[in-house]
C-alpha positions in Angstrom: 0.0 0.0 0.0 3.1 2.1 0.1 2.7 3.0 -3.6 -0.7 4.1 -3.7 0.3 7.6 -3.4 2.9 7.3 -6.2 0.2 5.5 -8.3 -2.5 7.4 -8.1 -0.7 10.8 -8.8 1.4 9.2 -12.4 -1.9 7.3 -13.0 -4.3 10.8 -12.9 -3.4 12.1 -15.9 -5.6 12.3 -19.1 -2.3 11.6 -21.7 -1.7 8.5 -20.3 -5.5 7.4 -19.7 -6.7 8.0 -23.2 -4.0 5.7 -24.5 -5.5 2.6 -21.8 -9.0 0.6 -22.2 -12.0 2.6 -20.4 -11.8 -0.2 -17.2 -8.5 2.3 -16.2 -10.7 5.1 -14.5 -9.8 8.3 -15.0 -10.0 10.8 -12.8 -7.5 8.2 -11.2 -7.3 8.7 -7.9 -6.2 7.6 -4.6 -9.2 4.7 -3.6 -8.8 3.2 -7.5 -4.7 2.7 -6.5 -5.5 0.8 -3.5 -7.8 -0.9 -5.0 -5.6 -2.1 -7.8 -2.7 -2.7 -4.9 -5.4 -4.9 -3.1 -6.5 -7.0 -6.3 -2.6 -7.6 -7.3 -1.7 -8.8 -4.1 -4.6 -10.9 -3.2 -4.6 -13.0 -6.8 -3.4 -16.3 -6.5 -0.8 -16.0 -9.6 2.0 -12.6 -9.8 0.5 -11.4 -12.8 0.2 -7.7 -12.3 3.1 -5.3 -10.9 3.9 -2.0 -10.5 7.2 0.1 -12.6 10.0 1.2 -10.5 11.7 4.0 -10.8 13.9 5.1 -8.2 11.4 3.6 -5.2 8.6 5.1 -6.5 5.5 3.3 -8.4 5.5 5.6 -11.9 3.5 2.7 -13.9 2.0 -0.5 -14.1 2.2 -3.7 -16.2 0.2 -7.4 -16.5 -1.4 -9.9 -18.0 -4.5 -12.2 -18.5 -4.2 -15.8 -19.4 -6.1 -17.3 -22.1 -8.8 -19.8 -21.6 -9.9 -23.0 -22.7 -7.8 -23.1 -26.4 -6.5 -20.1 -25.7 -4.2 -21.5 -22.4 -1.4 -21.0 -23.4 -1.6 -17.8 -24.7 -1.4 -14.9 -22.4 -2.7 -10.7 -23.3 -0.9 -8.3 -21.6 -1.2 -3.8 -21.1 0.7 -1.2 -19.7 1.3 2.1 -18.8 3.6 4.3 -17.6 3.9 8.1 -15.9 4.2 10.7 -18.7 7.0 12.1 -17.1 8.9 9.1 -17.4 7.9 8.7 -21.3 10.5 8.6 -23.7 13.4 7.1 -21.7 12.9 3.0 -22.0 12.1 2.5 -19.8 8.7 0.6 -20.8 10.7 -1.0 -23.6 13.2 -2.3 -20.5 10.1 -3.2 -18.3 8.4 -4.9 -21.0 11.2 -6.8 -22.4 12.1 -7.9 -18.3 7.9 -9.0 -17.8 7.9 -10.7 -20.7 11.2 -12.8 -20.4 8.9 -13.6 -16.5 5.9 -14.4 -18.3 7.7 -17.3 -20.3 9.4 -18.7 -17.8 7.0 -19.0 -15.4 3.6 -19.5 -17.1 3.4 -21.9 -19.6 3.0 -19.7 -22.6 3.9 -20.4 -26.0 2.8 -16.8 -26.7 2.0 -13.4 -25.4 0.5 -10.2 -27.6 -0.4 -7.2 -27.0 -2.5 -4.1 -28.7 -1.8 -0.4 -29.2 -3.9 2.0 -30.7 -3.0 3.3 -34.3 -2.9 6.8 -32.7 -0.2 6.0 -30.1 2.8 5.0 -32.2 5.3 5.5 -29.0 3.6 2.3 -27.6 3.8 0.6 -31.0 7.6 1.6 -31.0 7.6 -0.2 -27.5 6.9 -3.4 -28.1 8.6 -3.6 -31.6 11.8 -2.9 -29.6 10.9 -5.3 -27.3 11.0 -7.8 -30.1 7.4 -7.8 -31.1 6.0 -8.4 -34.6 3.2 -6.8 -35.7 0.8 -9.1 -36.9 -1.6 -6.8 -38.1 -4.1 -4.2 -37.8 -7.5 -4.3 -36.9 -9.5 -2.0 -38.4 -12.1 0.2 -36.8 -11.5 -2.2 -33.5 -12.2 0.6 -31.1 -14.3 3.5 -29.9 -11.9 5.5 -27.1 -13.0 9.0 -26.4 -15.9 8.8 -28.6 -13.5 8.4 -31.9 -13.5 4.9 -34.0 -9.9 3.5 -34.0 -7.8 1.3 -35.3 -5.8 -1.2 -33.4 -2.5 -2.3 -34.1 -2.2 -6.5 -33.0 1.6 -7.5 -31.5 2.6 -10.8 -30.4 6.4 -12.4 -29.2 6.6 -16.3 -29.5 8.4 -18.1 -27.2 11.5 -19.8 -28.7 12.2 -21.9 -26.0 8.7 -24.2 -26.2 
């Protein structure tokens, strides 16, 4: 619970929330921090964590595991502080989460979306070694504007 105040103050700000699904709240404020904190530590598998940065919480990252045909497939999300933006440090955090998610989860892949209109995330996870694999047109209504979205996935090579 430490990190709640760090959180909630990179987290409550409208740049970072329009490039997130609507389930990230925004105003994002100090309750919806704890209650992320309280749902991350109380799930039975580590699958969402918070971005470090010097001892403070400036982001977040996780995933959901596929079902059914899909178990072995995991989607994960992300964000980051704006202030932070720019540095790579998402490219390093995703690259690090990633490498976790395969060798603890049996995965044989992981993908991940971005908007059409946020090419900084697209830039992330093709450095992190994701191939785009393609785009889905008029796939989303954020804001109340139709967008595209751009589909990424990462095999894993050692499966």
């Amino acid at each position: 619970m430490d990190d709640a105040q760090s959180l909630a103050k990179h987290a409550n700000n409208r740049r970072v929330s329009i490039t997130l699904r609507d389930r990230f709240p925004y105003p994002y404020g100090l309750d919806d921090a704890k209650n992320f904190i309280e749902r991350a530590m109380s799930a039975q598998l580590e699958k969402n964590f918070c971005i470090d940065v010097d001892g403070c919480a400036v982001g977040g990252i996780g995933f959901l595991l596929g079902e059914d045909v899909y178990r072995h497939t995991a989607e994960f999300g992300y964000w980051l502080g704006e202030e932070f933006w720019g540095k790579g440090i998402m490219t390093e955090a995703v690259t690090a989460f990633v490498n976790y998610c395969f060798e603890n989860f049996s995965l044989n892949r992981i993908f991940a979306s971005a908007y059409a209109n946020n090419p900084a995330s697209a830039r992330v996870l093709e450095k992190a070694g994701f191939i785009l694999e393609g785009r889905m047109r008029n796939n989303v209504i954020k804001d109340g504007k139709i967008l595209d979205s751009l589909l990424y996935a990462k095999i894993n090579c050692s499966t």
